[in-house]
C-alpha positions in Angstrom: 118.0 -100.5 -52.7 121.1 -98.1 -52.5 122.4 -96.7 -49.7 124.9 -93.9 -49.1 126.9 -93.5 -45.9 129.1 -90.6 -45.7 130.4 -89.8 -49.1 133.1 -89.2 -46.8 137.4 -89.0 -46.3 136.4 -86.0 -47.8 136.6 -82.9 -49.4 136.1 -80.0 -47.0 139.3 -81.2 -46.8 141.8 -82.5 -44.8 140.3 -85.4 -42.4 140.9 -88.9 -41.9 137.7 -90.3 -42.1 135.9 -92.5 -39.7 132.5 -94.3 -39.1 130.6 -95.8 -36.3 129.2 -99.1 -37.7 126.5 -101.1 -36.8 125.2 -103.2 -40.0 122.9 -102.0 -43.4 124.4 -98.7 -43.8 121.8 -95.8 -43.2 122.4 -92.2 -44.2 120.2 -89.8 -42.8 119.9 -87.3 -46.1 122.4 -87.1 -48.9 122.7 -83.5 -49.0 124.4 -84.2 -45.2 126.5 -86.5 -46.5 127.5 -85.2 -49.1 128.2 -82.1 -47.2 130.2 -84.3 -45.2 132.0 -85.5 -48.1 132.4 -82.0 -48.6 134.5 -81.9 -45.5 136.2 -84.9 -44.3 139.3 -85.3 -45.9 140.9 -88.7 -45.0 138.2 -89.8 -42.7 137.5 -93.0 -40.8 133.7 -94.0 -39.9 131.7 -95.0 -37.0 129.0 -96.8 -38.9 126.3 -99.3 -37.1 124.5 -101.3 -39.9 121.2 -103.3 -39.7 118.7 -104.0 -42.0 116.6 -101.1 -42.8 112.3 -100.9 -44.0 113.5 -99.6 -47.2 110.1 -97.0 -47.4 112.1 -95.7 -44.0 115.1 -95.5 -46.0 113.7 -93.2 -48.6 111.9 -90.9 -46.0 115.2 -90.5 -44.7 117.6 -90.1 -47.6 114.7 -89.0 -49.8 115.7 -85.0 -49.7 117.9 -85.8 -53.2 119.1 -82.4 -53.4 121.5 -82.0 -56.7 118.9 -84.5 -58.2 117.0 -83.0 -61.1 114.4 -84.9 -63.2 116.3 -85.9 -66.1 118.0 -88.1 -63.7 121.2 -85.8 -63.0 123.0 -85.7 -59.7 125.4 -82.7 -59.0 127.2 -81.7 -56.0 130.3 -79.9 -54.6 133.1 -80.4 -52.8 136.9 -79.5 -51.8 140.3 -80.7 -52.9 141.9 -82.2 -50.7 145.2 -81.4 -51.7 146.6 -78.4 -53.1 147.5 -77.7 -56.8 150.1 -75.5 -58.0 147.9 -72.7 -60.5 150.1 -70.0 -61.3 153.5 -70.7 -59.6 151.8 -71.1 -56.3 149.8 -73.8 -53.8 146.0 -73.2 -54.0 144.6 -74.1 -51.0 140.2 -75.5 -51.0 139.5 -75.8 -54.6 135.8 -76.0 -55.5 135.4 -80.0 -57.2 132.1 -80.5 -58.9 130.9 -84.0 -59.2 128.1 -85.2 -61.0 126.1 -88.6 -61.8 123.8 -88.3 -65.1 121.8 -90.9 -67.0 123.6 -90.1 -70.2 125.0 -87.0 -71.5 123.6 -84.6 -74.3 125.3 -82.3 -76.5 125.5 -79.2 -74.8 125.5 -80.4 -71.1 128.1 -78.1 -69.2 129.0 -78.0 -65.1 129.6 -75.1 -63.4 130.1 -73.3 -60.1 127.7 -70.6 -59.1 128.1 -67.5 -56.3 124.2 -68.8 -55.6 120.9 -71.1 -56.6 121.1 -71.1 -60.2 118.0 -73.3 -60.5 114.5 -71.5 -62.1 112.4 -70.8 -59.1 110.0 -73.4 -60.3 112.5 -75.8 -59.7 113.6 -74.8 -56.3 110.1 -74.8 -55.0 109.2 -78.2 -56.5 109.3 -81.3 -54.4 112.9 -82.5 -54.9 113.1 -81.0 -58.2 111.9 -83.8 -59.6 109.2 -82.3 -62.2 111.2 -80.9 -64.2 111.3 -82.0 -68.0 114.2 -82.7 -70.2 113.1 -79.7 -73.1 111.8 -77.5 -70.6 113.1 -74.3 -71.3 112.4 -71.1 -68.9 110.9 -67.8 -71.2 111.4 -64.8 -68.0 114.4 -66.4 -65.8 117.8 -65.4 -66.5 120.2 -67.7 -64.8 122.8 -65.6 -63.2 127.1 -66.6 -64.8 129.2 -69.2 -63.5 132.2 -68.4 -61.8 133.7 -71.7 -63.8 132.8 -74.1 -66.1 133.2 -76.9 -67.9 132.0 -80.3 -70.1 131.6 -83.4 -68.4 133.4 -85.4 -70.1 131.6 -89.0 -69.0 128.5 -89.8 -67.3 129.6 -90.1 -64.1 132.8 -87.8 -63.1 134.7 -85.3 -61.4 136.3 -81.6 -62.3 138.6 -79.3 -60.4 138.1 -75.5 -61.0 140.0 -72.8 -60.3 137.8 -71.4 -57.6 138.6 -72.0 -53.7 136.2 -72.0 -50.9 137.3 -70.1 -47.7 136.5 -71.1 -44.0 133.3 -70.0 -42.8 132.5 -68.2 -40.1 130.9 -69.7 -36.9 127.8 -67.8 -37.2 127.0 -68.5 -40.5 128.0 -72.2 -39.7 125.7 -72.9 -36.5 122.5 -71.1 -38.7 122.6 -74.4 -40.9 122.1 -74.6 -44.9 123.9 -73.4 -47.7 127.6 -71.6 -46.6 129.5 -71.5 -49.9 129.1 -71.7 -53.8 127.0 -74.1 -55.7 128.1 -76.7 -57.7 124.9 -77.3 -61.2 124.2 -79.2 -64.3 123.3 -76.9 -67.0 121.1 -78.6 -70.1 119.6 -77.0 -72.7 120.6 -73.5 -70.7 118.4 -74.9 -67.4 120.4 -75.8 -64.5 118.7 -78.9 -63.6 120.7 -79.9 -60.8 122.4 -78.2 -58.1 123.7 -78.4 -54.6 125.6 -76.0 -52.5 127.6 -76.6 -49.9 126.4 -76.6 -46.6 126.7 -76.7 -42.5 124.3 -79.4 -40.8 124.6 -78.5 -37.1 121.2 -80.0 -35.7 120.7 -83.1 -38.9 119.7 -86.0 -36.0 117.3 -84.2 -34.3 116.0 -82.8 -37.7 115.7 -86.2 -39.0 114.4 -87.1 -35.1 110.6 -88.6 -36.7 112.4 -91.4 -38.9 116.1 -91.8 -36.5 114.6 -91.3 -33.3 113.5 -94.5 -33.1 116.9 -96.1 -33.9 119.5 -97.2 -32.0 123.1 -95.8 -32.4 123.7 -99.7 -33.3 121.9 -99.5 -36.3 123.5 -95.7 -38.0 126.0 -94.3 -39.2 127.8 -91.8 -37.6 130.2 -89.4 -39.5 133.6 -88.8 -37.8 136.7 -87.6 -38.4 140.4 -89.6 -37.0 142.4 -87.2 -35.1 139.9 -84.1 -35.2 141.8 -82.2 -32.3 145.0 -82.5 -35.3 143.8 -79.7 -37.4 145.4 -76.7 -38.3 143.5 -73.0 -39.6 146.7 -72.2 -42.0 147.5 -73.7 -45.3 150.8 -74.5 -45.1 153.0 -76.7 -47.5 156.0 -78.1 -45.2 157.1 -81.4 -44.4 155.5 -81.3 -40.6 152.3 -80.1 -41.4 151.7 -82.4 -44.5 152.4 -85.5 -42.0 151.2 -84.6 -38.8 148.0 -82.1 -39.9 144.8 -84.3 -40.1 142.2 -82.1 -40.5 141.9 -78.1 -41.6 138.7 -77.1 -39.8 138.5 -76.7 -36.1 136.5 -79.0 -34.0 133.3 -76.8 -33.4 133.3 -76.3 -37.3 133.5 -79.9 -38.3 130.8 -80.6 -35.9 128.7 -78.1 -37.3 129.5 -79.4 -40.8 127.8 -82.5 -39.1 130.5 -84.7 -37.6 129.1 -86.5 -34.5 131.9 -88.8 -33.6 135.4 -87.6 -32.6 139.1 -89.3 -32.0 141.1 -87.8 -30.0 144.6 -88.9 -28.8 145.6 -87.3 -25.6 148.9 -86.8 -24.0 150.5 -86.2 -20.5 153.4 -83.8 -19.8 154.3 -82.8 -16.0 156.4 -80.6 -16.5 154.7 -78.4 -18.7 152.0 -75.3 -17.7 149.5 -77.1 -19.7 149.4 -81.2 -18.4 146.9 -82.5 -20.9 147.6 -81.9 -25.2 146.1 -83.5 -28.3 148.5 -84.7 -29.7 149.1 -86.9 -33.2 151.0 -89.7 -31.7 154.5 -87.6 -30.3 153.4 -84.8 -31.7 152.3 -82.2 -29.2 149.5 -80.3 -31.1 147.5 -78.3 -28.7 146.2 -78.1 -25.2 142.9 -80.8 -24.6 141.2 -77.8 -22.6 141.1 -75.6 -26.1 139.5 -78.8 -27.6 137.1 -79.1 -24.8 136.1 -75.8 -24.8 135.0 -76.1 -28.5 133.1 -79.6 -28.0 130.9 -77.8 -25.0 130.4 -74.4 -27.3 128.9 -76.8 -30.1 126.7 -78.2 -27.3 125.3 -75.2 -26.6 124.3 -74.5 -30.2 123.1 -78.2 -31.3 120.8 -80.9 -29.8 122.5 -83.4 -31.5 124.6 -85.8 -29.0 127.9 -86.4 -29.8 130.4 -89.7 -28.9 134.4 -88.3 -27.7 137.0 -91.5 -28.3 139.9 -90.9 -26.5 141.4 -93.6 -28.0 145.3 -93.4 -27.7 147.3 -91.7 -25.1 150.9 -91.7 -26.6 152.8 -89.7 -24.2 153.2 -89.6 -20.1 150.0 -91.8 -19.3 152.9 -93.8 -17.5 152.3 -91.6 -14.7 149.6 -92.5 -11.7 148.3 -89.2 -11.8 147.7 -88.6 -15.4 144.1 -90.8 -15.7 143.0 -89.1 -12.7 143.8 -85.7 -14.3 141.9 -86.3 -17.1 139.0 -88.1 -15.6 138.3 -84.9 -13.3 138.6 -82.2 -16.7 135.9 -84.4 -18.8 133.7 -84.8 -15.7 134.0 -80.9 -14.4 134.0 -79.8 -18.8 130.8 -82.5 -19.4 129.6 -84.4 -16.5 126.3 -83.2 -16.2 126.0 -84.0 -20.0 127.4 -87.6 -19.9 125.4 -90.6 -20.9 126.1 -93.3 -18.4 127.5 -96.4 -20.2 124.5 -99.0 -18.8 122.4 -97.2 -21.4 124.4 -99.6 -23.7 124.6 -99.3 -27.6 121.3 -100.3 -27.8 120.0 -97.1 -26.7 117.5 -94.9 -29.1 118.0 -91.4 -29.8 115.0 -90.7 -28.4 115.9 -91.9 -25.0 119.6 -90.2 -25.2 117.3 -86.8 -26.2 114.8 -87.7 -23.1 117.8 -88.2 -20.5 119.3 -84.8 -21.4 122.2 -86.1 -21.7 124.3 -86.3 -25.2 127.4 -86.9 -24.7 128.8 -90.5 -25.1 132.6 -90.8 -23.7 134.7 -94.0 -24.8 138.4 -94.0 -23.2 140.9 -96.6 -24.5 141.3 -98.2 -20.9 138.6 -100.7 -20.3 139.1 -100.9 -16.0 138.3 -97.0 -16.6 134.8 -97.7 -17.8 134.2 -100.6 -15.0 135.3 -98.1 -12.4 132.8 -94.4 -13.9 129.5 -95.4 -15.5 130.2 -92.3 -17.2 133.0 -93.7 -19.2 132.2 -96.2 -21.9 134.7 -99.3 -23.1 137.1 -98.1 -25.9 135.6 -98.4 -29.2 137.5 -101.0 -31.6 139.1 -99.2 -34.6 139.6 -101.3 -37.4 142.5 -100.2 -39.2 144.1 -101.8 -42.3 147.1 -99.8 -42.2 147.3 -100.1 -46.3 149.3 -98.2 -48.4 147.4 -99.5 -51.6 143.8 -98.8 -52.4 143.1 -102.6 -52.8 144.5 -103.7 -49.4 141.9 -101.7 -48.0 139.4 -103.1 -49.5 140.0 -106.0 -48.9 140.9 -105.3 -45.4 137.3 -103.5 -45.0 135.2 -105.9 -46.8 136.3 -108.8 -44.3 136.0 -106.3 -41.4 132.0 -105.8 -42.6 131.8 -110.0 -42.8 133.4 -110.0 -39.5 131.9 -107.4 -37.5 128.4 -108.0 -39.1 126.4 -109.3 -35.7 128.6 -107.9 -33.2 126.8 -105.9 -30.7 129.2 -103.2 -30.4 129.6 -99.9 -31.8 133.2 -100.0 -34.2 135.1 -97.4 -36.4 136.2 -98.3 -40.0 139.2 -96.5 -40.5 138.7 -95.7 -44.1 141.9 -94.3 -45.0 145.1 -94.8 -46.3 148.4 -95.3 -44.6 151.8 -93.4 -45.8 154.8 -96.3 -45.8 158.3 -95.5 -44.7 159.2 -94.2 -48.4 156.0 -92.4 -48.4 157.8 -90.0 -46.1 161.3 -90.2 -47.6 160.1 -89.8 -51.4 156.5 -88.2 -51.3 157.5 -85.8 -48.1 155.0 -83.2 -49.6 152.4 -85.4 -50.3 151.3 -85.9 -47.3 147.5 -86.7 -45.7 146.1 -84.8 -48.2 147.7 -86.2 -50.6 146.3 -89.9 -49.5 143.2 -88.6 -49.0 142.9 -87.5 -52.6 143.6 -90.9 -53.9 141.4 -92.6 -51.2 138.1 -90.4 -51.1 135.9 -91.3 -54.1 136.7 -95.1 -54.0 136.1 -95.2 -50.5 132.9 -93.4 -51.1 131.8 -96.0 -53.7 132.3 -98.4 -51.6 130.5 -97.6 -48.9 127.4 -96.3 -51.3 127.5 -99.7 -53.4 129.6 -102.4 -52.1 128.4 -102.5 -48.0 
């Protein structure tokens, strides 16, 4: 049985990946996480893994959109980093990636404006009736915006096309946002997959997860989410210090559900409380806030806030206090009370009204509100080589495996001392590009 998690660090762009784990990893729906792997650039994952009734399995992940009949898998997503096309940085290139039995003479990818598929196909269940020599006599297939051979049966191609941000709107309305990514053979796109916004995927998928505890998914996040920055900038700061390029309400609506936030103290300025990464003040926590509680009101999907590091001024008596009363007035009639335990279903989260699980990094904090939870453990390899997180990871699954606890694998890369002296441009980007597919594999075959 094969399981993805979040095809994630991933490719709507900049994000440090992270999962909530529990123990067999359960994906609810490629095309979310592939969308997610669309969008999280250097992520780390809160994953909860059991075993799962593999007929629940393929209810769940069984929507294998991008799959066509001749076995074929196609989807897009975005660069992380930028590349230089005509004596400038382009920003969000369209990737398409694809997974095929075997390749034929005359196969070709390509990006499309919209659905390239014959209608036939689209209206089919999954796509999945579709013969190889099937050849359509009244549909004309509308032109690719780029193109290209695949040049293996399994791969990856960057075009020259780049995806912008979306707008909110379009975002919160769920489904298709941007181009599509197909597998033309024999002139038929066979497989296709756009990408796509997945604010309400848990309680769309509530008949087959509603049952399940948050022990036993996985839950897409991204590591520093209040880090993110709306301009695409190439300096030494922003390559370092910028962990995500999409604001919080959009990588919720994308489909995140899990967010790390490290928050700050500073008395003497007009704003106290900043998201920060590490010393670096970013921007004020009430902005952040103010975001999380929009998404609320446009999702029934709960969410879990880590405040997991407080780097600056916490030294002060009256900083924890300060940032106990803006959660509570910002969320606390939405807070689920920590003797609900990790245990707890979706269903009964959904049937308290209540969805929004807060973890702080103090643990006296949580035995003092119900409303706070413990900290969540993060387990971080700090590697600089693709190898020493794996290894790192694969004992952290061994190790973690019948722990009751909720835990984020931080499945990303760390930059070393001459990382920032020799690659300065690099950058998180740049680490997530070399991280994001064989973390992805990983997740999908190895765990």
């Amino acid at each position: 049985m094969r399981l993805d998690i979040i095809e994630a660090a991933g490719e709507i762009h900049l994000g440090h990946f992270e999962v909530v784990f529990g123990f067999s990893v359960l994906s609810a729906n490629r095309e979310m996480m592939r969308t997610l792997y669309n969008l999280i650039t250097a992520a780390s994952l809160l994953v909860t893994i059991y075993p799962i009734i593999e007929a629940e399995v393929e209810k769940v992940c069984a929507d294998l959109v991008g799959t066509g009949g001749a076995g074929v898998r196609v989807w897009p997503t975005l660069r992380a980093s930028p590349l230089r096309l005509r004596h400038r940085l382009t920003f969000r290139l369209v990737q398409i990636n694809w997974e095929a039995e075997e390749i034929f003479e005359g196969d070709w990818v390509g990006v499309f404006p919209k659905d390239p598929r014959p209608p036939s196909i689209r209206t089919s269940p999954l796509g999945l009736l579709l013969p190889y020599k099937w050849s359509p006599k009244s549909y004309d297939m509308p032109a690719p915006i780029y193109w290209d051979t695949p040049y293996a049966s399994q791969g990856y191609l960057t075009s020259n096309i780049t995806q912008g941000r979306v707008e909110l709107q379009m975002l919160a309305a769920g489904g298709c946002v941007g181009v599509w990514a197909a597998f033309i053979r024999n002139g038929v796109a066979i497989a296709a997959e756009c990408l796509a916004s997945h604010p309400n995927w848990l309680w769309q998928n509530r008949d087959v997860l509603g049952s399940r505890s948050l022990r036993s998914l996985v839950i897409p996040g991204t590591h520093n989410s209040g880090s993110y920055s709306l301009n695409d900038e190439d300096d030494v700061v922003s390559a370092w210090v910028v962990c995500q390029d999409e604001d919080v309400i959009s990588q919720l609506l994308y489909g995140i559900r899990y967010l790390d936030l490290r928050v700050a103290y500073y008395p003497n300025s007009p704003e106290l409380l900043w998201v920060n990464h590490d010393m670096v003040q970013w921007r004020p926590l009430v902005d952040v806030l103010s975001e999380i509680q929009n998404f609320l009101t446009l999702s029934r999907d709960p969410i879990i806030i880590d405040i997991h590091r407080t780097p600056v001024g916490f030294e002060f008596p009256e900083a924890v206090p300060l940032l106990l009363s803006l959660m509570n007035s910002t969320f606390g009639r939405d807070f689920l009370p920590d003797r609900f335990g990790h245990r707890v279903t979706l269903d009964q989260i959904w049937s308290t009204g209540k969805r929004v699980l807060f973890a702080y990094i103090d643990a006296e904090v949580s035995e003092e509100e119900d409303w706070v939870w413990p900290p969540l453990p993060q387990a971080w390899a700090n590697a600089q080589m693709l190898k020493d997180l794996q290894h790192y990871l694969d004992g952290q699954m061994t190790l973690r495996h019948p722990s009751p606890r909720l835990w984020a694998a931080m499945a990303h890369l760390t930059p070393s001392f001459w990382d920032l002296i020799l690659r300065s441009h690099e950058g998180v980007r740049g680490l997530a590009d070399r991280a994001n597919r064989p973390v992805s594999a990983w997740f999908r075959e190895r765990w």
